[in-house]
C-alpha positions as CSV (number, residue, x, y, z in Angstrom):
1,X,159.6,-1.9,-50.0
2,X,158.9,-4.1,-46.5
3,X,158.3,-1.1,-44.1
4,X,161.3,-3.0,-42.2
5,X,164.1,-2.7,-44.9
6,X,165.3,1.1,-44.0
7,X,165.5,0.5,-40.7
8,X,167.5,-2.9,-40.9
9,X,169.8,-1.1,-43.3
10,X,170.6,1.4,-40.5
11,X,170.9,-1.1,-37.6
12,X,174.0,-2.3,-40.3
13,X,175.0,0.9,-40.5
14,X,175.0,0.9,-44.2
15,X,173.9,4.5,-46.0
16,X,170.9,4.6,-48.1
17,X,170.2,5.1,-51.9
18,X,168.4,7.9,-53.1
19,X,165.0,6.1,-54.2
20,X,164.6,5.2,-50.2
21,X,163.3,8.0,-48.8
22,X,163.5,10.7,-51.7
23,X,160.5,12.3,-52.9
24,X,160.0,11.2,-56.3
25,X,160.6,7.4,-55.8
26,X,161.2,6.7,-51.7
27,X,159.4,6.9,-48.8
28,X,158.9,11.1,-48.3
29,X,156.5,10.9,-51.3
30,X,154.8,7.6,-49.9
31,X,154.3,9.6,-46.9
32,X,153.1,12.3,-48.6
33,X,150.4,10.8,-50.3
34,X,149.3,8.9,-46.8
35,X,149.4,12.7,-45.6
36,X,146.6,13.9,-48.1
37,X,144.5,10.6,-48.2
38,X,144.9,9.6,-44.5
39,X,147.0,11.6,-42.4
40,X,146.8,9.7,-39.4
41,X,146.9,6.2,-41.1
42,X,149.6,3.9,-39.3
43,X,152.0,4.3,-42.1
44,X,152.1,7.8,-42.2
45,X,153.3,7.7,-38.7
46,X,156.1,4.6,-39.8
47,X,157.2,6.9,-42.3
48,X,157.8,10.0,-40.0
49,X,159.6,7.8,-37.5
50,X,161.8,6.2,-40.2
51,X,162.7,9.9,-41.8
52,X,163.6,11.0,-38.1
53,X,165.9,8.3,-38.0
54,X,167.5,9.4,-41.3
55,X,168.3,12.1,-40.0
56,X,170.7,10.7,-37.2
57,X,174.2,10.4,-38.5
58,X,175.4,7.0,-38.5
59,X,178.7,5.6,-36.5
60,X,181.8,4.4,-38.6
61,X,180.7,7.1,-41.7
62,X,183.1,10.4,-40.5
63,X,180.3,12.2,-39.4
64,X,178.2,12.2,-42.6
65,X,174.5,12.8,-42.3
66,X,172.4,10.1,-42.3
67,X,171.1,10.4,-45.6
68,X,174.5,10.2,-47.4
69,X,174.4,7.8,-50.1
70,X,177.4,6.1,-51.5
71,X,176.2,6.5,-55.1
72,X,175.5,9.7,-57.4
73,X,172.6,12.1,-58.0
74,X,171.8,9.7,-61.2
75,X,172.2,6.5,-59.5
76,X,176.1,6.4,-60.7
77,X,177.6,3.2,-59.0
78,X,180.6,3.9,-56.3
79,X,183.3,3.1,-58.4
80,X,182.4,6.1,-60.7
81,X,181.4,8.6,-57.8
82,X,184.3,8.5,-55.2
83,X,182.5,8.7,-51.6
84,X,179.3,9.0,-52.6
85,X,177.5,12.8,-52.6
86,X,174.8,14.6,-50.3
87,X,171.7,15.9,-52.1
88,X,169.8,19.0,-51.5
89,X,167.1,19.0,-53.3
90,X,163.1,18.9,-53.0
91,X,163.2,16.3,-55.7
92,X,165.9,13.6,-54.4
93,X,167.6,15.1,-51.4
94,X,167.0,16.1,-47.8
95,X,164.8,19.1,-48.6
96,X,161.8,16.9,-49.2
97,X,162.7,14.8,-46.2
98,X,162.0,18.6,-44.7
99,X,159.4,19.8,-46.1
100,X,157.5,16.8,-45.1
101,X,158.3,17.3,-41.8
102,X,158.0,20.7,-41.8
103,X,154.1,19.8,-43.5
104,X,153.1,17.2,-41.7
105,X,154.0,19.4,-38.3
106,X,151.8,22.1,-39.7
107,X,149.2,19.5,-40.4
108,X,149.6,18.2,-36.3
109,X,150.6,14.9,-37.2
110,X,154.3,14.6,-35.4
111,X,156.3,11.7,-34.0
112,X,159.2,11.3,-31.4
113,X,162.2,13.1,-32.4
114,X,160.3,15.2,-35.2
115,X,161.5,18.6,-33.9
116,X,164.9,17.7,-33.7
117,X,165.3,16.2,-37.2
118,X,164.0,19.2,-38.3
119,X,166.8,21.2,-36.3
120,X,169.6,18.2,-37.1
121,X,168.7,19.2,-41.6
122,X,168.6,23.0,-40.8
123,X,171.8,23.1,-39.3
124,X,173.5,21.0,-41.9
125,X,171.4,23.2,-44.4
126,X,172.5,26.6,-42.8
127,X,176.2,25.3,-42.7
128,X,176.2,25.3,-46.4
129,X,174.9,28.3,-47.4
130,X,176.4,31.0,-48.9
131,X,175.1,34.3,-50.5
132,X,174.4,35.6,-53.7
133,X,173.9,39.8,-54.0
134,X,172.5,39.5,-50.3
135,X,170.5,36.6,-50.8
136,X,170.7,33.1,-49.3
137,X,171.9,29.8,-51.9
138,X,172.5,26.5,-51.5
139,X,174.4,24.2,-53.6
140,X,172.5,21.4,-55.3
141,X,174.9,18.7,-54.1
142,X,178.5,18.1,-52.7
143,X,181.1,15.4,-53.2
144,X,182.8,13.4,-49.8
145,X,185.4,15.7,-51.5
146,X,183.7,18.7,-51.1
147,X,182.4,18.2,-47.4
148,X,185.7,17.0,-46.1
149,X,186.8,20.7,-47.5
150,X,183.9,22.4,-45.9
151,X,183.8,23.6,-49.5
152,X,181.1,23.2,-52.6
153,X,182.4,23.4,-55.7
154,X,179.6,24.8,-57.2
155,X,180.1,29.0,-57.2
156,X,177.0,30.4,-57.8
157,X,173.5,30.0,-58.1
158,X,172.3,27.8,-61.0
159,X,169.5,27.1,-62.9
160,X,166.4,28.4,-60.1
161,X,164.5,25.2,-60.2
162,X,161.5,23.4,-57.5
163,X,163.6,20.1,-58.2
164,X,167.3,20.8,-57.1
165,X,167.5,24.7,-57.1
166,X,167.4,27.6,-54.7
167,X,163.5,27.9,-55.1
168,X,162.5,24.5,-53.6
169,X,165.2,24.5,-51.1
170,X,164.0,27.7,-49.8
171,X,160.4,26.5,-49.7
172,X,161.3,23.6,-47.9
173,X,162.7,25.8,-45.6
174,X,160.4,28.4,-45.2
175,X,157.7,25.5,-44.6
176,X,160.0,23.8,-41.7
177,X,160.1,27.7,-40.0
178,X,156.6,28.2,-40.2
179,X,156.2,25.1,-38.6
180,X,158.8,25.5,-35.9
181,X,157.9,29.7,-35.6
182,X,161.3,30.4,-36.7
183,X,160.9,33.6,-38.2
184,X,164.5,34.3,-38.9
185,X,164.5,31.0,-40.9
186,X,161.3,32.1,-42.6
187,X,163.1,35.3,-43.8
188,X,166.1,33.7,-44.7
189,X,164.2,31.5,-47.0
190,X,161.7,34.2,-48.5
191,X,164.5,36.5,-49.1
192,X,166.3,33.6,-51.0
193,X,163.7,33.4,-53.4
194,X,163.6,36.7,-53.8
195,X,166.8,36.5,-54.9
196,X,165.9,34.8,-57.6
197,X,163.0,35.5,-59.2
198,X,164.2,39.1,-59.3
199,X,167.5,38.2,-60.9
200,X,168.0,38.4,-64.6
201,X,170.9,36.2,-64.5
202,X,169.1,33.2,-62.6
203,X,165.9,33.7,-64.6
204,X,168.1,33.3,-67.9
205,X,168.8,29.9,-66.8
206,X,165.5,29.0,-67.2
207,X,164.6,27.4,-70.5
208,X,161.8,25.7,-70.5
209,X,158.2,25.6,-69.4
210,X,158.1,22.2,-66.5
211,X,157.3,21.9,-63.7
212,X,160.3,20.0,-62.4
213,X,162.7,22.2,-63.6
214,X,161.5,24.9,-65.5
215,X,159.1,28.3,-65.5
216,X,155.9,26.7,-64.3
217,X,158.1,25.5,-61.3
218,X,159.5,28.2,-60.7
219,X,155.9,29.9,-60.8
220,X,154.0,27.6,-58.6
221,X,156.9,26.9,-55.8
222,X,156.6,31.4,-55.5
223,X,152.6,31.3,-55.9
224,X,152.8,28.9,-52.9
225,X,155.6,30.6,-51.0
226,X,154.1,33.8,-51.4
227,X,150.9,33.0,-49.7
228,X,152.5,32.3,-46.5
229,X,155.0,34.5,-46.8
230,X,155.7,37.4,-44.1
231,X,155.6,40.6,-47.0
232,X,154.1,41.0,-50.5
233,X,157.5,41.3,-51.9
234,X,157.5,37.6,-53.5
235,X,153.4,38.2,-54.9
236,X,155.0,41.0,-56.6
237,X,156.7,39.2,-58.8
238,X,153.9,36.9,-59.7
239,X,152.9,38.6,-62.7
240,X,156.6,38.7,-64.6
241,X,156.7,34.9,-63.8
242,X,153.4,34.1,-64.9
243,X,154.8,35.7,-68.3
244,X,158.1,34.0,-68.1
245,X,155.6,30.4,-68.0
246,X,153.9,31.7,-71.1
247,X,156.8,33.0,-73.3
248,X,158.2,29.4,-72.4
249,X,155.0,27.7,-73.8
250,X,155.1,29.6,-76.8
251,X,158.2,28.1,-77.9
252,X,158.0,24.6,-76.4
253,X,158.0,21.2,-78.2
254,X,154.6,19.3,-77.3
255,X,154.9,16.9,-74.3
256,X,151.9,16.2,-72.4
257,X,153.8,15.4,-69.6
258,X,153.3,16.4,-66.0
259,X,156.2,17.1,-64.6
260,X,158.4,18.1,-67.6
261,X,155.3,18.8,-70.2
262,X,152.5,20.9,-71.1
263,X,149.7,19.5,-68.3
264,X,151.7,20.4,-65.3
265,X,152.9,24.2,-66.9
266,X,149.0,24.4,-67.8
267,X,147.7,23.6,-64.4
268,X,150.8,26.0,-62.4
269,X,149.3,28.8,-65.0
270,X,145.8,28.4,-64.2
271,X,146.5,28.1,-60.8
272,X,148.4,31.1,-60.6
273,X,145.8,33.2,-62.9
274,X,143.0,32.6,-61.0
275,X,144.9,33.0,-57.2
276,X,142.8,29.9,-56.2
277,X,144.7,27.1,-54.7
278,X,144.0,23.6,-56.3
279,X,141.6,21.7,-54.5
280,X,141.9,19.0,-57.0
281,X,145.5,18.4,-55.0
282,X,147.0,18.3,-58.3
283,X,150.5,19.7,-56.4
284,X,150.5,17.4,-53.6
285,X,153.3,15.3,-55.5
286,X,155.4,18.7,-55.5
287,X,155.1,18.9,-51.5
288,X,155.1,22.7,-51.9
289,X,152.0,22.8,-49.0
Protein backbone atom coordinates (compact mmCIF):
# COMPACT_ATOMS: atom_id res chain seq x y z
CA UNK A 1 0.00 0.00 0.00
CA UNK A 2 1.62 3.60 -1.35
CA UNK A 3 2.40 5.19 2.07
CA UNK A 4 0.15 8.09 0.55
CA UNK A 5 -3.22 6.05 -0.03
CA UNK A 6 -4.56 6.46 3.80
CA UNK A 7 -4.09 9.76 3.99
CA UNK A 8 -5.67 10.69 0.51
CA UNK A 9 -8.58 8.56 1.61
CA UNK A 10 -9.08 10.91 4.58
CA UNK A 11 -8.48 14.31 2.73
CA UNK A 12 -11.86 12.67 0.78
CA UNK A 13 -13.30 12.06 3.76
CA UNK A 14 -14.04 8.46 3.00
CA UNK A 15 -13.74 5.88 6.15
CA UNK A 16 -11.25 3.14 6.04
CA UNK A 17 -11.41 -0.71 5.73
CA UNK A 18 -10.28 -2.87 8.33
CA UNK A 19 -7.04 -4.28 6.53
CA UNK A 20 -5.64 -0.42 6.52
CA UNK A 21 -4.45 0.02 9.65
CA UNK A 22 -5.53 -3.19 11.65
CA UNK A 23 -3.05 -5.33 13.14
CA UNK A 24 -3.18 -8.42 11.38
CA UNK A 25 -3.17 -7.13 7.74
CA UNK A 26 -2.84 -2.92 7.85
CA UNK A 27 -0.52 -0.60 8.80
CA UNK A 28 -0.35 -1.10 13.06
CA UNK A 29 1.31 -4.40 12.36
CA UNK A 30 3.68 -2.85 9.51
CA UNK A 31 4.57 -0.50 12.16
CA UNK A 32 5.00 -2.93 14.50
CA UNK A 33 7.44 -4.87 12.81
CA UNK A 34 9.51 -1.39 11.82
CA UNK A 35 9.21 -0.96 15.80
CA UNK A 36 11.33 -4.21 16.60
CA UNK A 37 13.70 -4.21 13.52
CA UNK A 38 14.21 -0.34 13.32
CA UNK A 39 12.31 1.74 15.58
CA UNK A 40 13.37 4.93 14.41
CA UNK A 41 13.31 4.01 10.59
CA UNK A 42 11.28 6.84 8.59
CA UNK A 43 8.36 4.61 8.17
CA UNK A 44 7.86 3.87 11.59
CA UNK A 45 7.44 7.45 12.13
CA UNK A 46 4.79 7.71 8.79
CA UNK A 47 3.00 5.05 10.31
CA UNK A 48 2.52 6.86 13.82
CA UNK A 49 1.54 10.05 12.08
CA UNK A 50 -0.95 8.23 9.88
CA UNK A 51 -2.58 6.27 13.07
CA UNK A 52 -2.79 9.75 14.88
CA UNK A 53 -4.67 10.89 12.11
CA UNK A 54 -7.05 7.92 12.36
CA UNK A 55 -7.89 8.83 15.24
CA UNK A 56 -9.52 12.26 14.29
CA UNK A 57 -13.08 11.89 13.58
CA UNK A 58 -13.96 12.80 10.17
CA UNK A 59 -16.56 15.74 9.00
CA UNK A 60 -19.89 14.74 7.23
CA UNK A 61 -19.70 10.98 9.22
CA UNK A 62 -22.18 12.00 12.49
CA UNK A 63 -19.38 12.08 14.69
CA UNK A 64 -18.04 8.55 14.15
CA UNK A 65 -14.52 7.84 15.07
CA UNK A 66 -12.12 7.94 12.49
CA UNK A 67 -11.56 4.41 12.23
CA UNK A 68 -15.25 3.49 11.37
CA UNK A 69 -15.47 1.42 8.47
CA UNK A 70 -18.51 1.14 6.30
CA UNK A 71 -18.11 -2.73 6.05
CA UNK A 72 -18.29 -5.71 8.68
CA UNK A 73 -15.85 -7.42 11.09
CA UNK A 74 -15.45 -10.21 8.11
CA UNK A 75 -15.19 -7.77 5.29
CA UNK A 76 -19.18 -8.04 4.66
CA UNK A 77 -19.94 -5.40 1.88
CA UNK A 78 -22.32 -2.32 2.99
CA UNK A 79 -25.30 -3.58 1.56
CA UNK A 80 -25.25 -6.60 4.03
CA UNK A 81 -23.94 -4.46 7.15
CA UNK A 82 -26.24 -1.33 7.41
CA UNK A 83 -23.78 1.61 8.49
CA UNK A 84 -20.91 -0.15 8.81
CA UNK A 85 -19.53 -1.27 12.64
CA UNK A 86 -16.63 -0.07 15.05
CA UNK A 87 -14.16 -2.74 16.07
CA UNK A 88 -12.55 -3.16 19.34
CA UNK A 89 -10.29 -5.54 19.12
CA UNK A 90 -6.33 -6.14 19.33
CA UNK A 91 -6.66 -8.14 16.23
CA UNK A 92 -8.80 -5.82 13.71
CA UNK A 93 -9.97 -2.84 15.68
CA UNK A 94 -8.70 0.25 17.48
CA UNK A 95 -7.05 -1.59 20.37
CA UNK A 96 -4.02 -2.42 18.31
CA UNK A 97 -4.05 1.05 16.91
CA UNK A 98 -3.49 1.62 20.95
CA UNK A 99 -1.41 -0.61 21.96
CA UNK A 100 0.98 0.51 19.37
CA UNK A 101 0.88 3.80 20.54
CA UNK A 102 0.81 3.04 23.83
CA UNK A 103 4.31 0.73 22.90
CA UNK A 104 5.98 2.73 20.82
CA UNK A 105 5.58 5.65 23.64
CA UNK A 106 7.10 3.33 26.12
CA UNK A 107 9.76 2.63 23.60
CA UNK A 108 10.39 6.81 23.10
CA UNK A 109 9.56 6.83 19.70
CA UNK A 110 6.43 9.53 19.53
CA UNK A 111 5.04 11.85 16.86
CA UNK A 112 2.86 15.07 16.92
CA UNK A 113 -0.43 14.44 18.26
CA UNK A 114 0.51 10.96 19.82
CA UNK A 115 -0.74 11.74 23.34
CA UNK A 116 -3.90 12.96 22.25
CA UNK A 117 -4.84 10.01 20.01
CA UNK A 118 -4.14 7.99 22.75
CA UNK A 119 -6.67 10.18 24.95
CA UNK A 120 -9.24 10.61 21.70
CA UNK A 121 -9.35 5.95 21.75
CA UNK A 122 -9.57 5.91 25.64
CA UNK A 123 -12.34 8.12 25.89
CA UNK A 124 -14.28 6.40 23.18
CA UNK A 125 -13.02 3.11 24.91
CA UNK A 126 -14.16 4.22 28.46
CA UNK A 127 -17.61 5.46 27.02
CA UNK A 128 -18.36 1.88 26.22
CA UNK A 129 -17.58 0.06 29.03
CA UNK A 130 -19.71 -1.63 31.23
CA UNK A 131 -19.13 -4.09 34.16
CA UNK A 132 -19.23 -7.56 34.78
CA UNK A 133 -19.34 -8.76 38.87
CA UNK A 134 -17.13 -5.43 39.46
CA UNK A 135 -14.95 -5.86 36.62
CA UNK A 136 -14.51 -3.70 33.48
CA UNK A 137 -15.78 -5.25 29.71
CA UNK A 138 -15.95 -4.01 26.49
CA UNK A 139 -17.95 -5.21 23.72
CA UNK A 140 -16.15 -6.64 20.71
CA UNK A 141 -17.97 -4.43 18.15
CA UNK A 142 -21.08 -2.16 17.68
CA UNK A 143 -23.41 -1.50 14.81
CA UNK A 144 -24.22 2.47 13.47
CA UNK A 145 -27.30 0.96 15.19
CA UNK A 146 -25.89 0.42 18.32
CA UNK A 147 -23.85 3.70 18.72
CA UNK A 148 -26.56 6.01 17.59
CA UNK A 149 -28.38 4.13 20.83
CA UNK A 150 -25.38 4.69 23.03
CA UNK A 151 -26.16 1.00 23.39
CA UNK A 152 -24.23 -2.52 22.50
CA UNK A 153 -26.16 -5.21 21.91
CA UNK A 154 -23.86 -7.52 23.22
CA UNK A 155 -24.80 -8.21 27.24
CA UNK A 156 -22.09 -9.80 28.65
CA UNK A 157 -18.66 -10.83 28.42
CA UNK A 158 -17.93 -13.45 25.67
CA UNK A 159 -15.51 -15.67 24.77
CA UNK A 160 -12.04 -14.05 26.85
CA UNK A 161 -9.88 -13.97 23.90
CA UNK A 162 -6.22 -11.70 22.85
CA UNK A 163 -7.97 -11.25 19.35
CA UNK A 164 -11.44 -9.51 20.08
CA UNK A 165 -12.09 -10.24 23.87
CA UNK A 166 -11.79 -8.48 27.26
CA UNK A 167 -8.17 -9.83 27.70
CA UNK A 168 -6.44 -7.98 24.77
CA UNK A 169 -8.58 -4.92 25.14
CA UNK A 170 -7.47 -4.63 28.63
CA UNK A 171 -3.86 -5.14 27.66
CA UNK A 172 -3.96 -2.60 25.19
CA UNK A 173 -5.13 -0.57 27.75
CA UNK A 174 -3.05 -1.19 30.50
CA UNK A 175 -0.06 -0.63 28.00
CA UNK A 176 -1.45 2.93 26.73
CA UNK A 177 -1.67 3.86 30.92
CA UNK A 178 1.68 2.79 31.63
CA UNK A 179 2.77 4.79 29.01
CA UNK A 180 0.71 7.92 29.73
CA UNK A 181 1.18 7.11 33.93
CA UNK A 182 -2.41 6.73 34.18
CA UNK A 183 -2.72 4.59 37.08
CA UNK A 184 -6.35 4.58 37.38
CA UNK A 185 -6.44 3.36 33.70
CA UNK A 186 -3.81 0.82 34.56
CA UNK A 187 -6.20 -0.59 37.37
CA UNK A 188 -9.09 -0.46 35.36
CA UNK A 189 -7.47 -2.66 32.92
CA UNK A 190 -5.69 -5.21 35.35
CA UNK A 191 -8.78 -5.58 37.22
CA UNK A 192 -10.65 -6.41 33.91
CA UNK A 193 -8.53 -9.20 33.34
CA UNK A 194 -8.86 -10.26 36.50
CA UNK A 195 -12.27 -10.59 35.88
CA UNK A 196 -11.69 -13.06 33.70
CA UNK A 197 -9.30 -15.33 34.20
CA UNK A 198 -10.95 -15.92 37.63
CA UNK A 199 -14.39 -16.51 36.20
CA UNK A 200 -15.64 -19.96 35.57
CA UNK A 201 -18.16 -18.75 33.19
CA UNK A 202 -15.68 -16.78 30.85
CA UNK A 203 -13.08 -19.51 31.11
CA UNK A 204 -15.83 -22.02 29.84
CA UNK A 205 -15.97 -20.15 26.73
CA UNK A 206 -12.76 -21.08 25.93
CA UNK A 207 -12.37 -24.13 23.73
CA UNK A 208 -9.42 -24.47 22.33
CA UNK A 209 -5.75 -24.16 22.62
CA UNK A 210 -4.62 -20.84 19.98
CA UNK A 211 -3.23 -18.24 20.33
CA UNK A 212 -5.67 -15.96 18.55
CA UNK A 213 -8.50 -17.02 20.30
CA UNK A 214 -8.02 -19.61 22.64
CA UNK A 215 -6.11 -20.77 26.04
CA UNK A 216 -2.57 -20.09 24.96
CA UNK A 217 -3.92 -16.46 24.31
CA UNK A 218 -5.41 -16.18 26.94
CA UNK A 219 -2.20 -17.37 28.80
CA UNK A 220 0.44 -15.28 27.17
CA UNK A 221 -1.70 -11.81 26.99
CA UNK A 222 -1.93 -12.49 31.37
CA UNK A 223 1.93 -13.75 31.44
CA UNK A 224 2.65 -10.34 29.75
CA UNK A 225 0.11 -8.23 31.65
CA UNK A 226 1.18 -9.56 34.80
CA UNK A 227 4.69 -8.56 34.56
CA UNK A 228 3.85 -4.98 34.45
CA UNK A 229 1.14 -5.14 36.39
CA UNK A 230 0.77 -2.96 39.84
CA UNK A 231 -0.15 -6.44 42.25
CA UNK A 232 0.54 -10.15 41.99
CA UNK A 233 -3.10 -10.81 41.78
CA UNK A 234 -3.02 -11.64 37.87
CA UNK A 235 0.57 -13.92 38.36
CA UNK A 236 -1.61 -15.77 40.62
CA UNK A 237 -3.58 -17.16 38.29
CA UNK A 238 -0.70 -18.21 36.04
CA UNK A 239 -0.56 -21.62 37.09
CA UNK A 240 -4.62 -22.60 36.53
CA UNK A 241 -4.09 -21.00 32.99
CA UNK A 242 -1.06 -22.68 32.18
CA UNK A 243 -3.33 -25.87 32.92
CA UNK A 244 -6.31 -24.62 31.17
CA UNK A 245 -3.45 -24.43 27.74
CA UNK A 246 -2.56 -28.04 28.45
CA UNK A 247 -5.99 -29.70 29.09
CA UNK A 248 -6.80 -27.86 25.67
CA UNK A 249 -3.74 -29.55 23.98
CA UNK A 250 -4.69 -32.78 25.16
CA UNK A 251 -7.82 -32.82 23.20
CA UNK A 252 -6.91 -30.73 20.17
CA UNK A 253 -6.92 -31.74 16.53
CA UNK A 254 -3.16 -31.31 15.07
CA UNK A 255 -2.56 -27.94 13.37
CA UNK A 256 0.83 -26.65 13.22
CA UNK A 257 -0.37 -23.39 12.94
CA UNK A 258 0.75 -20.26 14.78
CA UNK A 259 -1.81 -18.44 15.56
CA UNK A 260 -4.74 -20.97 15.76
CA UNK A 261 -2.29 -24.26 16.05
CA UNK A 262 0.01 -26.24 18.02
CA UNK A 263 3.39 -23.91 17.43
CA UNK A 264 1.99 -20.78 18.84
CA UNK A 265 0.15 -22.77 22.19
CA UNK A 266 3.71 -24.56 22.37
CA UNK A 267 5.78 -21.40 22.43
CA UNK A 268 2.86 -19.27 25.01
CA UNK A 269 3.45 -22.69 27.32
CA UNK A 270 7.13 -22.63 27.28
CA UNK A 271 7.19 -19.18 27.65
CA UNK A 272 5.09 -19.13 30.56
CA UNK A 273 6.81 -22.35 32.22
CA UNK A 274 10.00 -21.06 32.29
CA UNK A 275 8.90 -17.09 33.38
CA UNK A 276 11.50 -16.01 30.70
CA UNK A 277 10.37 -13.54 28.11
CA UNK A 278 11.05 -14.56 24.42
CA UNK A 279 13.92 -13.03 23.12
CA UNK A 280 13.47 -14.80 19.91
CA UNK A 281 10.39 -11.95 19.55
CA UNK A 282 8.24 -14.78 18.66
CA UNK A 283 5.09 -12.44 20.23
CA UNK A 284 5.92 -9.29 18.60
CA UNK A 285 3.09 -10.04 15.94
CA UNK A 286 0.62 -10.23 19.14
CA UNK A 287 1.78 -6.55 20.16
CA UNK A 288 1.28 -7.63 23.78
CA UNK A 289 4.88 -5.58 24.73
Amino acid sequence: MPASTPHTRIDRGELPALAEFDLIRGLTGLGTYHLRRNPHHEITAAVLAYLVRLTEPLPDHDGLPGWWTEHGPTGQPPAEYPGGHGNFGLAHGICGVLAFLGTTMRHDVTVDGHTDAIARICAWLDSWQDDHGGAAWWPRTITLEEARAGRAGQREPLQPSWCYGTPGIARAQQLAALATGDAARQRTAETALLGCVSDPAQLARIIDPSLCHGAAGLLHTTWRAAADAATGDLAAHLPHLTDLLVDQLRTASPDAGLLEGSTGAALALLTAVGDIPPGSGWDTCLLLA
